[in-house]
C-alpha positions in Angstrom: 0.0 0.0 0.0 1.6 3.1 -1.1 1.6 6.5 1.8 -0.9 7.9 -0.3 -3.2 5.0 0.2 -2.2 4.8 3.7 -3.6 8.7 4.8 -6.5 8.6 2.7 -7.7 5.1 4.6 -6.7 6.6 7.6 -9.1 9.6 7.1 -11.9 7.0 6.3 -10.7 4.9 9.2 -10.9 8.0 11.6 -14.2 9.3 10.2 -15.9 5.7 11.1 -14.5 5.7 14.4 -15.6 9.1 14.9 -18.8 8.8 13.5 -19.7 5.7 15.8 -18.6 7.6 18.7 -20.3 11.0 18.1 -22.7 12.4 15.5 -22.7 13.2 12.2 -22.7 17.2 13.5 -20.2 16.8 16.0 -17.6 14.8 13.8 -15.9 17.7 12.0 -13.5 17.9 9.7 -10.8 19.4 11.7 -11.8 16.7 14.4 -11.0 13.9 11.7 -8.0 15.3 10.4 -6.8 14.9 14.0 -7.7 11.6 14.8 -6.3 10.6 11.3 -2.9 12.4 12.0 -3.2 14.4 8.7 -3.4 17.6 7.9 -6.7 19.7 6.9 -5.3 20.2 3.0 -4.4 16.1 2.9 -8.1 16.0 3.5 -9.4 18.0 0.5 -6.7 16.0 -1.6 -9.1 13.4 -0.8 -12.2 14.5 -0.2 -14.2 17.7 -1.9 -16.7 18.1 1.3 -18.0 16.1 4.5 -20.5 14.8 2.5 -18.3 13.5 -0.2 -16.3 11.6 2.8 -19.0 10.0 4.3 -20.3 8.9 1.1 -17.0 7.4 0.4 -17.2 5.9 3.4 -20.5 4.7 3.0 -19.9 3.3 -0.4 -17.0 1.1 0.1 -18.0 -0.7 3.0 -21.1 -1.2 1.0 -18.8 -2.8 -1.7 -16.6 -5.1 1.0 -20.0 -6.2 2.3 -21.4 -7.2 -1.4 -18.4 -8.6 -2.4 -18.2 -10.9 0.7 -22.0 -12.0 0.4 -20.9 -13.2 -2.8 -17.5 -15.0 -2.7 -17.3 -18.4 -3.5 -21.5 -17.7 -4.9 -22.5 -21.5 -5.7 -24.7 -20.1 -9.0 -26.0 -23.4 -10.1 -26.8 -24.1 -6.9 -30.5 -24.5 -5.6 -32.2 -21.9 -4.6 -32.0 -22.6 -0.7 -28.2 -23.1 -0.9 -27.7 -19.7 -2.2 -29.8 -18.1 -0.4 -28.5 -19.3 3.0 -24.4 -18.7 1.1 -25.4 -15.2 0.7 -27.3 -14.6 3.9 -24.9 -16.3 6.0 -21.7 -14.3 5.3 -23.6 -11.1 5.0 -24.3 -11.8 9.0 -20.6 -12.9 9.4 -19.0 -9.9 7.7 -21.3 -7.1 9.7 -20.2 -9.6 13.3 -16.3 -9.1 12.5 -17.2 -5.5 11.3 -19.4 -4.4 13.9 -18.2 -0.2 13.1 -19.1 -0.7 10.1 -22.6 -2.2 11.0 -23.5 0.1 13.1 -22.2 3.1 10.3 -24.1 1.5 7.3 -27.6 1.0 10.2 -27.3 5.1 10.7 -26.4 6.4 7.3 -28.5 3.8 5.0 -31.7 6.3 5.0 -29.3 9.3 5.2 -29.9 12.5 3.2 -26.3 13.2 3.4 -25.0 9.6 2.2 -24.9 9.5 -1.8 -24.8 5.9 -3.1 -23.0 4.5 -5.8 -23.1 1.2 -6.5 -20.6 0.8 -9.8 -21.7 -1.8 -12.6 -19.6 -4.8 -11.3 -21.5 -4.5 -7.9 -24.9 -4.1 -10.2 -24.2 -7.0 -11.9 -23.3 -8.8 -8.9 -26.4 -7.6 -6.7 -28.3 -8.9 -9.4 -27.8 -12.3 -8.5 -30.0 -11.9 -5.7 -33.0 -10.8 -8.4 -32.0 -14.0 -10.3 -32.5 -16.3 -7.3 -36.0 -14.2 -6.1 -37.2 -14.7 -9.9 -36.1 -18.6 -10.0 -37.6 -19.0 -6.7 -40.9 -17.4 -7.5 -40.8 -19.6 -11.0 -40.4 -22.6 -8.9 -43.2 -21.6 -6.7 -40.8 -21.7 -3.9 -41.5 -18.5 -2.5 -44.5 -16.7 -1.5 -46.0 -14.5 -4.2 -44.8 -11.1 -2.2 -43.7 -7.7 -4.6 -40.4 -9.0 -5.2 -39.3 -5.3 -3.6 -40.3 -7.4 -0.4 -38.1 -10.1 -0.3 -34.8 -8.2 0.8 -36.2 -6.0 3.1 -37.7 -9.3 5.2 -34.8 -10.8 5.5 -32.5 -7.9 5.7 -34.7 -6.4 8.7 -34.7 -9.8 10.1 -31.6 -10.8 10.0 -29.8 -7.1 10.7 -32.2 -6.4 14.5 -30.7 -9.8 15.3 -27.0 -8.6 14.1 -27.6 -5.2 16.5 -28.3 -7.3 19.0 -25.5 -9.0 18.8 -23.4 -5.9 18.2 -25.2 -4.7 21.4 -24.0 -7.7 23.6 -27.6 -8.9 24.6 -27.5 -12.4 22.2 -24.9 -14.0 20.7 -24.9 -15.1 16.9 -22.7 -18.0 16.6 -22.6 -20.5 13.4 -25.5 -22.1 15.3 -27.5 -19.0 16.0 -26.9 -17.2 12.4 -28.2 -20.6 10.9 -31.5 -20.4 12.7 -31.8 -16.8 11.5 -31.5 -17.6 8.0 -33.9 -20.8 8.5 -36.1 -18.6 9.7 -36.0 -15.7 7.4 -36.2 -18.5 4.7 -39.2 -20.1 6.3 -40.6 -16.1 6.3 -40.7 -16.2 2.7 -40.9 -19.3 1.3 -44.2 -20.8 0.4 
């Protein structure tokens, strides 16, 4: 990783830790050029505005999450198999990144958060379409909007990764495979 690589993820490493700690308000810039060891002009090298930064932010976490959800994607799989594959390490990449959980829970609905989701990432979220529309096909799945189906299990599955993140359960390999069982058997037919 070349120095330049190195401040500009320390900046977005410093604006997640400050942005978990405090609000969105209270994180200024000066605050995260401080906690990132840089300089206020290292952070406009970067970054045109706040906004731009937390969007940034925002939008690669949101591509390490998508990208995990679908490594090692068994495609010609059936449709429970997938489902559970891309389920299960969504749950286990938000547990050993609970910052980031917590980040992507505040700014998801946020005015100030701009996403951008490139075409690789399209083309890879629209797996998830492919396995709704074979499941539906196969009459395995209830016949819901298909603009349902992600926010069921997503809901699901993510108030049982806060709790976790909160310390009042504990979602082990056991425990995340119940959740998805039951998220499946939420929308299945």
């Amino acid at each position: 990783m070349t120095r330049l690589q190195n401040k500009r993820n320390a900046i977005l490493k410093a604006t997640l830790e400050l942005l978990i700690e405090y609000d969105l308000q209270s994180t200024s810039m000066t605050r995260i050029a401080t906690h990132a060891n840089v300089g206020m002009g290292t952070i406009y090298n970067y970054f045109e505005s706040k906004e731009a930064l937390v969007s940034t932010l925002f939008n690669e976490i949101h591509h390490a999450m998508i990208t995990t959800m679908f490594t090692n994607y068994p495609e010609q799989a059936g449709i429970q198999e997938r489902f559970f594959h891309v389920w299960r390490l969504k749950c286990k990449y938000f547990i050993e990144h609970p910052q980031e959980f917590i980040f992507v829970e505040r700014f998801t609905a946020s005015p100030y958060v701009k996403p951008n989701i490139d075409k690789t990432l399209l083309n890879t979220l629209a797996q998830l379409d492919i396995m709704f529309e074979d499941a539906k096909q196969q009459g395995l799945l209830k016949q819901l909007p298909k603009s349902f189906f992600i926010p069921i299990v997503n809901g699901s599955l993510g108030a049982l990764i806060r709790s976790h993140v909160m310390g009042t359960i504990v979602l082990d390999e056991d425990a995340i495979e119940l959740a998805i069982h039951a998220c499946w058997d939420a929308v299945k037919s």
